[in-house]
Structures are given as C-alpha cells and as structure tokens.
PDB file of N, CA, C and O in Angstrom:
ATOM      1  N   UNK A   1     134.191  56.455  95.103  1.00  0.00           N
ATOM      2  CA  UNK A   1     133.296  57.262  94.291  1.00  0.00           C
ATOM      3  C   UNK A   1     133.839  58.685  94.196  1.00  0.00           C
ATOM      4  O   UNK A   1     133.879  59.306  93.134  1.00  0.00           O
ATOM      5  N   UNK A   2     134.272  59.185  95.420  1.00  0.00           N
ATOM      6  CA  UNK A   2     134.979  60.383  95.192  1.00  0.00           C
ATOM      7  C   UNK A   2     135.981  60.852  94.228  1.00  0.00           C
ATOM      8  O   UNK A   2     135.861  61.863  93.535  1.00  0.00           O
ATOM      9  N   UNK A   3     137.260  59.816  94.238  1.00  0.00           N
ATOM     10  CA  UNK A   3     138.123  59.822  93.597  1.00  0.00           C
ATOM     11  C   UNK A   3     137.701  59.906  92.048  1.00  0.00           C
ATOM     12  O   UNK A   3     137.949  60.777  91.215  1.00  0.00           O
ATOM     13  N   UNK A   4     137.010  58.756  91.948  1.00  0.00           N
ATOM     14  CA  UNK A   4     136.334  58.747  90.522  1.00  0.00           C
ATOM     15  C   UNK A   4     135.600  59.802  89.972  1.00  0.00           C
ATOM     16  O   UNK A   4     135.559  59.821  88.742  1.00  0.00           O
ATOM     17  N   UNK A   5     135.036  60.648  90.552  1.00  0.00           N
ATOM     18  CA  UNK A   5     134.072  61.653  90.285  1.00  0.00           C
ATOM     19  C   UNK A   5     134.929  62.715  89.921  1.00  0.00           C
ATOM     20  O   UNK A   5     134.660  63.462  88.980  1.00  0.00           O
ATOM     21  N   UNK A   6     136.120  62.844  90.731  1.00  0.00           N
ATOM     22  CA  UNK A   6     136.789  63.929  90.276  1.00  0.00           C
ATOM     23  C   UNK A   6     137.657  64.447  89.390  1.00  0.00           C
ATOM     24  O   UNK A   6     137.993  65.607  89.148  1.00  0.00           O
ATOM     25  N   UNK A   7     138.031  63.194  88.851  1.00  0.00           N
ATOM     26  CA  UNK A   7     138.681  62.396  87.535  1.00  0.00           C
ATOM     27  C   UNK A   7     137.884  62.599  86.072  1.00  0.00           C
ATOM     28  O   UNK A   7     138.413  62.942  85.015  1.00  0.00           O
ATOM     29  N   UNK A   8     136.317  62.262  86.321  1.00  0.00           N
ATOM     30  CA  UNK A   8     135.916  62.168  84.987  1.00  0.00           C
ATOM     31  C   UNK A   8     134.615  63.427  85.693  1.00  0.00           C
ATOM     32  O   UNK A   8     134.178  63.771  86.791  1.00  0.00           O
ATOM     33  N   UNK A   9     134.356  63.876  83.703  1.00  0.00           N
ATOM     34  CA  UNK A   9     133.575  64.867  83.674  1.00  0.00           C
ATOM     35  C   UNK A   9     132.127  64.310  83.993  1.00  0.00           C
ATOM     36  O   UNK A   9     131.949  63.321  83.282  1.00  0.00           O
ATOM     37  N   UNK A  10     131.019  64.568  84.794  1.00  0.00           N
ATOM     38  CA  UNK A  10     130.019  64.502  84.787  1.00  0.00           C
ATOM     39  C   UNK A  10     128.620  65.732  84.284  1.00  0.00           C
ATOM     40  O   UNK A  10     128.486  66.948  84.149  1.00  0.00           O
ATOM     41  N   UNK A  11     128.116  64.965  84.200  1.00  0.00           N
ATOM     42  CA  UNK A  11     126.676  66.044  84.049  1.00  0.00           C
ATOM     43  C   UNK A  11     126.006  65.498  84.048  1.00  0.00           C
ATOM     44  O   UNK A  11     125.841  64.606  83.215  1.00  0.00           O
ATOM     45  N   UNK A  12     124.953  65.863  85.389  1.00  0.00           N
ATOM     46  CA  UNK A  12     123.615  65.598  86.202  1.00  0.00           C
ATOM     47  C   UNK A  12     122.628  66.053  86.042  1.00  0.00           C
ATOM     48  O   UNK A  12     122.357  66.971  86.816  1.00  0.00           O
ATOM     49  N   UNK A  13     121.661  65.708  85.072  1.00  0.00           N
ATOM     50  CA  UNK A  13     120.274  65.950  85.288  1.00  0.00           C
ATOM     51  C   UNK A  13     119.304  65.289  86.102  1.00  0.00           C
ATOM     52  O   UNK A  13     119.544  64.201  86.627  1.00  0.00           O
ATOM     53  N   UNK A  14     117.797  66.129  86.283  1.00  0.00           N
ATOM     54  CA  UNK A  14     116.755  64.952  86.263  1.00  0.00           C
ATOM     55  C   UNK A  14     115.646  64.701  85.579  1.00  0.00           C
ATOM     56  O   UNK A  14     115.163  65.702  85.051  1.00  0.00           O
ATOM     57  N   UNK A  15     114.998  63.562  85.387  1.00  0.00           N
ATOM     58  CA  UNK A  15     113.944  63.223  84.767  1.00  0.00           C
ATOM     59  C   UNK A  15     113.153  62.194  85.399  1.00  0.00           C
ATOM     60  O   UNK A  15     113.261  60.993  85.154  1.00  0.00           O
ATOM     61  N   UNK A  16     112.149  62.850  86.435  1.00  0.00           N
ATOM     62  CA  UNK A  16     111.085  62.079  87.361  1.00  0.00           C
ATOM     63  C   UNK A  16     112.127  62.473  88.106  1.00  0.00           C
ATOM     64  O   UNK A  16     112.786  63.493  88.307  1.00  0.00           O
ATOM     65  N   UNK A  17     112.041  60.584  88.696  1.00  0.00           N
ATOM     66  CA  UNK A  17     112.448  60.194  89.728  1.00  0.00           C
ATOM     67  C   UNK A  17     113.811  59.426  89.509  1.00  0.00           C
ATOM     68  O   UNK A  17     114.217  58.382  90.019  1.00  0.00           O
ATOM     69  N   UNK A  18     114.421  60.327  88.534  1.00  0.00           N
ATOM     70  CA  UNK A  18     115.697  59.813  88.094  1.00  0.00           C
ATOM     71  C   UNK A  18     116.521  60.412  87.629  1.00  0.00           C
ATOM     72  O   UNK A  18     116.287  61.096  86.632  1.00  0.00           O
ATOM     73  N   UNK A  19     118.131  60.342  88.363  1.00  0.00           N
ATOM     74  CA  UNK A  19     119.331  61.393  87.927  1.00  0.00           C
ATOM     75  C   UNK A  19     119.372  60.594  86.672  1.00  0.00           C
ATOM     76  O   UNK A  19     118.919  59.451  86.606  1.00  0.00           O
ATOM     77  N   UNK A  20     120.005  61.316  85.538  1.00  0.00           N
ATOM     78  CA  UNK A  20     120.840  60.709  84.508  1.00  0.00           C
ATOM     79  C   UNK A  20     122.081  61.245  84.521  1.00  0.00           C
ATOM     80  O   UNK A  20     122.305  62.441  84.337  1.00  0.00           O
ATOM     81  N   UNK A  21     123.020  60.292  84.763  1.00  0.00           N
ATOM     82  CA  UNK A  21     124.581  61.304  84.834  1.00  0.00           C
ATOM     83  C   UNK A  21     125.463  60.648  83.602  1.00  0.00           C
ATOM     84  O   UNK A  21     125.810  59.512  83.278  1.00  0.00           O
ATOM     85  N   UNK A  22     125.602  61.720  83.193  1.00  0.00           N
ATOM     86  CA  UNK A  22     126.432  61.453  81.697  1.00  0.00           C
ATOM     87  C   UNK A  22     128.098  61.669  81.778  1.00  0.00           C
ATOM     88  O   UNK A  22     128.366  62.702  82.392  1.00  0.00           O
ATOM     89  N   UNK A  23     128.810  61.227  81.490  1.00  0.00           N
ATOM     90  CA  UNK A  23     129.962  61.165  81.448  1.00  0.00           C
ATOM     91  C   UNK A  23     130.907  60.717  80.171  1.00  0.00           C
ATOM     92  O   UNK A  23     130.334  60.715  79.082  1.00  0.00           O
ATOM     93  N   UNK A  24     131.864  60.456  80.189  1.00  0.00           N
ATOM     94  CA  UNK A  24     132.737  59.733  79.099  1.00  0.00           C
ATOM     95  C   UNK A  24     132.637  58.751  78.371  1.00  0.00           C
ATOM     96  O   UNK A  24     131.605  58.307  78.874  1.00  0.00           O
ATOM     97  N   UNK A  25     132.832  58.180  77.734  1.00  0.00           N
ATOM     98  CA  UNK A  25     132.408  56.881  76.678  1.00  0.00           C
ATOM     99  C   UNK A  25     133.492  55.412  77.443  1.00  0.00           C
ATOM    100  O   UNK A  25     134.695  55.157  77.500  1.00  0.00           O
ATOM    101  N   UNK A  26     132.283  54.797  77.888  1.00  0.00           N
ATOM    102  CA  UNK A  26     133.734  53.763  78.458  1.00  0.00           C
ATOM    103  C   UNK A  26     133.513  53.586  80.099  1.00  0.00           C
ATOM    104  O   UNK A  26     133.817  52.530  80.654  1.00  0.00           O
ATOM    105  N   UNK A  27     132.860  54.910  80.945  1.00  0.00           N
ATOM    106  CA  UNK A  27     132.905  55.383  82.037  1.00  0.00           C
ATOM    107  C   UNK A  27     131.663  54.919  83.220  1.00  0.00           C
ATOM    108  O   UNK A  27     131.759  54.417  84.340  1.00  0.00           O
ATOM    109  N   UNK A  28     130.673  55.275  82.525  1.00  0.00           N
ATOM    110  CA  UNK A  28     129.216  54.707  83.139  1.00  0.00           C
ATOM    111  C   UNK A  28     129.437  53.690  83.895  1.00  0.00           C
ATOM    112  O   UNK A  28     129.114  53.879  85.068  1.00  0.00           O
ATOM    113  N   UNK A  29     129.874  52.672  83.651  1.00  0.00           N
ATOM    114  CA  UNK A  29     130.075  51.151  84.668  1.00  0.00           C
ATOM    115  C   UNK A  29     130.602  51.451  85.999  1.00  0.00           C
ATOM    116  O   UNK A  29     130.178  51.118  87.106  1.00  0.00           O
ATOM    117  N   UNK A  30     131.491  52.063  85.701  1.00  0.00           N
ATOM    118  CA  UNK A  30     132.525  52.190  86.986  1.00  0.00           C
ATOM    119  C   UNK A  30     131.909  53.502  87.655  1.00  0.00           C
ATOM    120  O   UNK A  30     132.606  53.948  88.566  1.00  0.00           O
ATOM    121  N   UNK A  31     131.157  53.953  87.477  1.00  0.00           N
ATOM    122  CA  UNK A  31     130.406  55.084  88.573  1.00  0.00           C
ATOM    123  C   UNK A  31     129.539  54.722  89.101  1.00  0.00           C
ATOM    124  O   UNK A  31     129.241  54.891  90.283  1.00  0.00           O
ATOM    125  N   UNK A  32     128.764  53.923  87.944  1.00  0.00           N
ATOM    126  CA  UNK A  32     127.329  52.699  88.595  1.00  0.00           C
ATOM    127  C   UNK A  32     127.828  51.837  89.781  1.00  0.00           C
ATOM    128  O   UNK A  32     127.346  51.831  90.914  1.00  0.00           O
ATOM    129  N   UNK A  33     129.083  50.969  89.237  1.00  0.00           N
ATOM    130  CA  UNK A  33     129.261  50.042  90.311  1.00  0.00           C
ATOM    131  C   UNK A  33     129.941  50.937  92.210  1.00  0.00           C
ATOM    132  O   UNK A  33     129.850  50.675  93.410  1.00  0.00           O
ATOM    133  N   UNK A  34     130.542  51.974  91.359  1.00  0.00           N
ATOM    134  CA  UNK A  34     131.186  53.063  92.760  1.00  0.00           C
ATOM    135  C   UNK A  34     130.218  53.165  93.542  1.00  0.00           C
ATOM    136  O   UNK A  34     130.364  52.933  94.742  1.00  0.00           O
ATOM    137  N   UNK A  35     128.704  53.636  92.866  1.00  0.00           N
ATOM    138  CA  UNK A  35     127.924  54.445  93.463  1.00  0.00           C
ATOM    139  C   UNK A  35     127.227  53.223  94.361  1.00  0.00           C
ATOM    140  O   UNK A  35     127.184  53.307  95.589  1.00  0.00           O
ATOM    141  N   UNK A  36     126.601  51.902  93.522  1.00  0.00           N
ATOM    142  CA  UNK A  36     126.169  50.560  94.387  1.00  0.00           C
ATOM    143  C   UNK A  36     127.251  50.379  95.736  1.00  0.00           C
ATOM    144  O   UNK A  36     126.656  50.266  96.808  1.00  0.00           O
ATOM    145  N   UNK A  37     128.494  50.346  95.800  1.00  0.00           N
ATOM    146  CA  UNK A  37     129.379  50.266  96.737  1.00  0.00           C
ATOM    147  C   UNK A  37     129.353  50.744  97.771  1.00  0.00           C
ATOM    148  O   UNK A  37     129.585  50.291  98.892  1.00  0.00           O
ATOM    149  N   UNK A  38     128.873  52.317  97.189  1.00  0.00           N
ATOM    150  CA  UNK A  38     128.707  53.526  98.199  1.00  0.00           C
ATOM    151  C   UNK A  38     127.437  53.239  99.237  1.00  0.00           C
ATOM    152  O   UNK A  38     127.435  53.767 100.349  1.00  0.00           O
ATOM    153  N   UNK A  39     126.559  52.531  98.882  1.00  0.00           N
ATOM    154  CA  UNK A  39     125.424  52.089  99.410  1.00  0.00           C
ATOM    155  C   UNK A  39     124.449  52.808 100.135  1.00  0.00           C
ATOM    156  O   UNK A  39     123.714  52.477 101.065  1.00  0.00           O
ATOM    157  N   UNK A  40     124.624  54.036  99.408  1.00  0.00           N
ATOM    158  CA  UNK A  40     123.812  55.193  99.933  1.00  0.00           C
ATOM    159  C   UNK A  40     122.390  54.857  99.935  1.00  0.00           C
ATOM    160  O   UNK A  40     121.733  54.471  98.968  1.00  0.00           O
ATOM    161  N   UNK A  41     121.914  55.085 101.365  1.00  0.00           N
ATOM    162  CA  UNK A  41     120.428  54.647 101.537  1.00  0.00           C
ATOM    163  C   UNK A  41     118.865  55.319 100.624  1.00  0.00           C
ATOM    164  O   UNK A  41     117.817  54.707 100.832  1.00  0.00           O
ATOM    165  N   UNK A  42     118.840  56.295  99.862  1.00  0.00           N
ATOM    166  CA  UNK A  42     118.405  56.929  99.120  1.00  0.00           C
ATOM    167  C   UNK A  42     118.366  56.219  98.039  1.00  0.00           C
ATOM    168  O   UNK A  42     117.326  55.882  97.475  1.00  0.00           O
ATOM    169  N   UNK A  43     119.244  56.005  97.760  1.00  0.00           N
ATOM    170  CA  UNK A  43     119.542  55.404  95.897  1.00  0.00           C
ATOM    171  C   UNK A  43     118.841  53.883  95.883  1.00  0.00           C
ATOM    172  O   UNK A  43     119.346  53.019  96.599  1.00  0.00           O
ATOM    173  N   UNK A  44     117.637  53.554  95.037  1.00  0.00           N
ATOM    174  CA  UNK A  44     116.938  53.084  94.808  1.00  0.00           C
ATOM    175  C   UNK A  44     118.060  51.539  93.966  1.00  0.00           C
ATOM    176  O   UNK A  44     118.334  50.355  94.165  1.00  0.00           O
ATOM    177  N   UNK A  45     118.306  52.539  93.110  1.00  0.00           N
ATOM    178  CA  UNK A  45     119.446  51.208  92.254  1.00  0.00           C
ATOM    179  C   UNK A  45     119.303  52.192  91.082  1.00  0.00           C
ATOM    180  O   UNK A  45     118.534  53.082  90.718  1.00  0.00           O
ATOM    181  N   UNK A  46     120.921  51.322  90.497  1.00  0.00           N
ATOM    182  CA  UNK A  46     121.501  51.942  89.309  1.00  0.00           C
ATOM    183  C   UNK A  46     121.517  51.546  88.144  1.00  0.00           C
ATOM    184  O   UNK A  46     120.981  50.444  88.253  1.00  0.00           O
ATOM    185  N   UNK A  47     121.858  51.735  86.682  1.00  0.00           N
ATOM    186  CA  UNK A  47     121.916  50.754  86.068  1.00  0.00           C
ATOM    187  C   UNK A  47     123.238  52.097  84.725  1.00  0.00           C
ATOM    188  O   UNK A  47     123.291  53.270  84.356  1.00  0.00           O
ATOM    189  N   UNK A  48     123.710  51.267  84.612  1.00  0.00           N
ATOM    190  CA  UNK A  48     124.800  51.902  83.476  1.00  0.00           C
ATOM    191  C   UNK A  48     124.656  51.634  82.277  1.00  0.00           C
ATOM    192  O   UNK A  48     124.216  50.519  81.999  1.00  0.00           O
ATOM    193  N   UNK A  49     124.985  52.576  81.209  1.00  0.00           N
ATOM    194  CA  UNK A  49     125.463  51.799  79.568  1.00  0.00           C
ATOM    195  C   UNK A  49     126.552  52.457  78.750  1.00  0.00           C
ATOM    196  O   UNK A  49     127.286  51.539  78.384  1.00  0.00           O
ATOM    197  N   UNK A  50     126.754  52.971  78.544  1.00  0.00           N
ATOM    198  CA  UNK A  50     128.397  53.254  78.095  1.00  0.00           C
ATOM    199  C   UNK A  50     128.913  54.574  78.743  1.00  0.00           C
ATOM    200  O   UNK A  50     129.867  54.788  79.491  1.00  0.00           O
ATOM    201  N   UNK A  51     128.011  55.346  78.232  1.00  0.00           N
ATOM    202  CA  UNK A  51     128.493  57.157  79.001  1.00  0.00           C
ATOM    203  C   UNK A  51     127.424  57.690  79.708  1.00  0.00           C
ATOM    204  O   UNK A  51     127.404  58.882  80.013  1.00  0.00           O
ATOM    205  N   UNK A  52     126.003  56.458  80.168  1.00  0.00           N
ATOM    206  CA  UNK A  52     125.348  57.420  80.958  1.00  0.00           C
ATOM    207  C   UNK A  52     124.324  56.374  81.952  1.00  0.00           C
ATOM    208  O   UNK A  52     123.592  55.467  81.553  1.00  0.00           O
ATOM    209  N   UNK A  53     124.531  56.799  83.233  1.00  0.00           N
ATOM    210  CA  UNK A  53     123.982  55.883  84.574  1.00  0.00           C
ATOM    211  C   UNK A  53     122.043  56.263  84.829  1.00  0.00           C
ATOM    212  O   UNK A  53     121.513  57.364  84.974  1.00  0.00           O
ATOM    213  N   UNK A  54     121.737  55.608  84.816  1.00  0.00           N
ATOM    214  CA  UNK A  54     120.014  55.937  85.052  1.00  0.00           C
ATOM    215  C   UNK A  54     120.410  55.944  87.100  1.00  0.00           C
ATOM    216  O   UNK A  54     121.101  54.996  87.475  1.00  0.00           O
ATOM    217  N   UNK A  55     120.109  56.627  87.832  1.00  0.00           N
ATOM    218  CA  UNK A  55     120.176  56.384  89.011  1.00  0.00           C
ATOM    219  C   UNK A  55     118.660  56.593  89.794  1.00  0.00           C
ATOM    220  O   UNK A  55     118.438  57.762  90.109  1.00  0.00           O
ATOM    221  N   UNK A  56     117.595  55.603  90.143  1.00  0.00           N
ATOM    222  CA  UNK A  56     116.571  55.218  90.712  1.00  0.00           C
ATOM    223  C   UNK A  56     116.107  55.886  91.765  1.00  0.00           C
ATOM    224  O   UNK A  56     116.164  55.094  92.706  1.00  0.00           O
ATOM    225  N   UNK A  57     115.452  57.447  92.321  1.00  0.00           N
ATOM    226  CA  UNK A  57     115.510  57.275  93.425  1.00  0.00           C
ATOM    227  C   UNK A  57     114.121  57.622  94.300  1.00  0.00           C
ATOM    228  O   UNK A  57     113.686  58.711  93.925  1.00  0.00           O
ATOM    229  N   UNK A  58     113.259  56.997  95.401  1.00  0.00           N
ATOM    230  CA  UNK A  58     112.439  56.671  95.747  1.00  0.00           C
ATOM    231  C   UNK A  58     111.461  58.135  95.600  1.00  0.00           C
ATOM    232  O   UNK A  58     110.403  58.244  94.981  1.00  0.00           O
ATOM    233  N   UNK A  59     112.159  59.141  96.342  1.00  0.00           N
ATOM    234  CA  UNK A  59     111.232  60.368  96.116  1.00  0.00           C
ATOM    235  C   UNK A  59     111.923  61.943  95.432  1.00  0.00           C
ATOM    236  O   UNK A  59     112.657  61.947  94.444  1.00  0.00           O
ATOM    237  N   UNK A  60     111.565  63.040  96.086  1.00  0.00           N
ATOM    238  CA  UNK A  60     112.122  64.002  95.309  1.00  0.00           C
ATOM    239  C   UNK A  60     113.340  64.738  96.484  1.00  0.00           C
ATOM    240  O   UNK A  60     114.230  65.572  96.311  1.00  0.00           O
ATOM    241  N   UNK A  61     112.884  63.994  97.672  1.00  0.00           N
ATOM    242  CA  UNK A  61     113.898  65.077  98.489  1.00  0.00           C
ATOM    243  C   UNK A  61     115.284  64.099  98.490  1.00  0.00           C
ATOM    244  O   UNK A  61     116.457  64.457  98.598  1.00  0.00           O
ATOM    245  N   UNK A  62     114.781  62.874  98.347  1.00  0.00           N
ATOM    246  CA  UNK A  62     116.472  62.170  98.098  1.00  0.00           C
ATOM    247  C   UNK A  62     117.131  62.279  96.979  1.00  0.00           C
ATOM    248  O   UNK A  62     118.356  62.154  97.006  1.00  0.00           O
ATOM    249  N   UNK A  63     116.450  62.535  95.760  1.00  0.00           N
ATOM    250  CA  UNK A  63     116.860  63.000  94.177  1.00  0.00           C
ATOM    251  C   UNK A  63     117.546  64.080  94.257  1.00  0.00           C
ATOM    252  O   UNK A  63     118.636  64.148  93.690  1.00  0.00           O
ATOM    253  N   UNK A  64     116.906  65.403  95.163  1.00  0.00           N
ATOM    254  CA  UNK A  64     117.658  66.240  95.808  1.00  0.00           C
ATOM    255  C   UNK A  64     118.773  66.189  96.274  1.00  0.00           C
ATOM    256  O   UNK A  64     119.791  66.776  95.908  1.00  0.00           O
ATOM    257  N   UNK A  65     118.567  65.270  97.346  1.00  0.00           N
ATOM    258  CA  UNK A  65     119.814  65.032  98.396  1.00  0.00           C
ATOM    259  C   UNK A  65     120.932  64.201  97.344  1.00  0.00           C
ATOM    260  O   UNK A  65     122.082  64.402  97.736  1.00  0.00           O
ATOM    261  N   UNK A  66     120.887  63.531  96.404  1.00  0.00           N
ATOM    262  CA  UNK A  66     121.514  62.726  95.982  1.00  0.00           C
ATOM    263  C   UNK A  66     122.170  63.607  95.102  1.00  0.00           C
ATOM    264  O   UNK A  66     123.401  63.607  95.090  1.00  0.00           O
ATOM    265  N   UNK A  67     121.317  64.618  94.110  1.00  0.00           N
ATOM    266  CA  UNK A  67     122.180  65.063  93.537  1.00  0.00           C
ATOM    267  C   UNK A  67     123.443  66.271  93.646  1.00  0.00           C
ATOM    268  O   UNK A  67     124.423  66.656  93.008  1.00  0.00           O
ATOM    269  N   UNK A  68     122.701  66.567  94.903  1.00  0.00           N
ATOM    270  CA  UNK A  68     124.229  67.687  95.097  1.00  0.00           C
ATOM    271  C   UNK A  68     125.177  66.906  95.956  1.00  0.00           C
ATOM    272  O   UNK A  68     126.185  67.458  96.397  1.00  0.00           O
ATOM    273  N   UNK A  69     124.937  65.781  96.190  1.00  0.00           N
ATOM    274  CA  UNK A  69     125.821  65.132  96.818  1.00  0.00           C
ATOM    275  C   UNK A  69     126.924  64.426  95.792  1.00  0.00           C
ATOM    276  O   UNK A  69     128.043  64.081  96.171  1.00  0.00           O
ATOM    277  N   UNK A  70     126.434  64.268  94.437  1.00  0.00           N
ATOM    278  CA  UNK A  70     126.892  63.970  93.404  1.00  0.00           C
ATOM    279  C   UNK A  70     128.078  65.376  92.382  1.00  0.00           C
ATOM    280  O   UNK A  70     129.206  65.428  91.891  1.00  0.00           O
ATOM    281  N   UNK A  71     126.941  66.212  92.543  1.00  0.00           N
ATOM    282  CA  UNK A  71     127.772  67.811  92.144  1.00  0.00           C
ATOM    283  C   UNK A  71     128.813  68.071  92.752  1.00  0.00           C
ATOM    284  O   UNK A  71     129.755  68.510  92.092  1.00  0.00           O
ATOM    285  N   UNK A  72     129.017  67.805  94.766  1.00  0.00           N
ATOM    286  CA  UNK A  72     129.953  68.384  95.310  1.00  0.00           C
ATOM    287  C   UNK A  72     131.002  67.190  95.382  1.00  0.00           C
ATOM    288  O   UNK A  72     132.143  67.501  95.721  1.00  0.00           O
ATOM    289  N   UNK A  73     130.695  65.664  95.055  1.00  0.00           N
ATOM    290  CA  UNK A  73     131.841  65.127  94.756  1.00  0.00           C
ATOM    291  C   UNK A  73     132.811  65.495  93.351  1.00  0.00           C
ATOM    292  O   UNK A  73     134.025  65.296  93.309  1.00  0.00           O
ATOM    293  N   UNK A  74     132.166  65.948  92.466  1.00  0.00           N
ATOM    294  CA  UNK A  74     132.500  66.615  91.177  1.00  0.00           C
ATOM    295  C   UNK A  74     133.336  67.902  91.892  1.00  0.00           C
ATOM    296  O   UNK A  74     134.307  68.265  91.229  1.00  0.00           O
ATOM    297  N   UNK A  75     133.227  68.242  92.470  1.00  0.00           N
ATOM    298  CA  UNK A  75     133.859  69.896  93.005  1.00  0.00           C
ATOM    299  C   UNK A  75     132.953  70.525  92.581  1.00  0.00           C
ATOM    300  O   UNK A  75     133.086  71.724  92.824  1.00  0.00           O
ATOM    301  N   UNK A  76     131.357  70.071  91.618  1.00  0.00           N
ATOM    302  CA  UNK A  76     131.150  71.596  90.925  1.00  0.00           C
ATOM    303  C   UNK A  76     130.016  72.126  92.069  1.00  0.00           C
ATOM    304  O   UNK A  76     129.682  71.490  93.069  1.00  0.00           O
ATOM    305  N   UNK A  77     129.570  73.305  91.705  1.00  0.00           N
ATOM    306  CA  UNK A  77     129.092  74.251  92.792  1.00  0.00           C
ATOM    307  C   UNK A  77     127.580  73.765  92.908  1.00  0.00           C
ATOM    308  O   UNK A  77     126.819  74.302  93.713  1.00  0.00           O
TER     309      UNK A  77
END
C-alpha cells in the first residue's frame, strides 16, 4: 500500500462515515485491494470503481485515524 500510494496521486476526503479517495483512471482497484490486504482493523470494507475507493469506516476517530494514515503514506502533510 505504501509503495502504491506514493506512485499515484491521491485525494482524500470525507463524507459521513466514509473516506472517498480519488485517484487516476484505471487506479481505484489496486488501492482497494492494497488497502483489504493491509487489513487494517478500523477499515470497515472497501469498495472501488475506476478512479475512486468508497472506504467504510465504523466511527469518526478511526475515519480520523485512517485518514492521515492514508495522507502520510502519500508523503502529503
């Protein structure tokens, strides 16, 4: 997931109880399936479609936790 993250452009929002991370056309699958791999206990489940991942997650402090954990695999700040 790392590798991958740092490779392609992301951008992380949220909406609820859900990151949407947008990326490249083509790309979504292979971050969805990285991120299922990663099996981070937070992450509810994923689901992909071409350039953008819905990512599931139970409350707001793991949406939290998830997403700068997502930003700092990106390098971004």
């Amino acid at each position: 997931l790392r590798k991958l993250l740092a490779d392609l452009p992301l951008e992380v929002e949220e909406a609820g109880l859900l990151l949407v991370l947008r990326t490249l056309p083509g790309s979504a699958h292979a971050i969805a399936a990285a991120l299922d791999r990663a099996r981070w206990p937070e992450v509810a489940g994923s689901i992909a479609g071409d350039d953008t991942v819905f990512v599931a997650l139970p409350d707001r402090a793991s949406l939290r936790r998830i997403k700068g954990r997502l930003i700092s695999l990106t390098g971004g700040a």
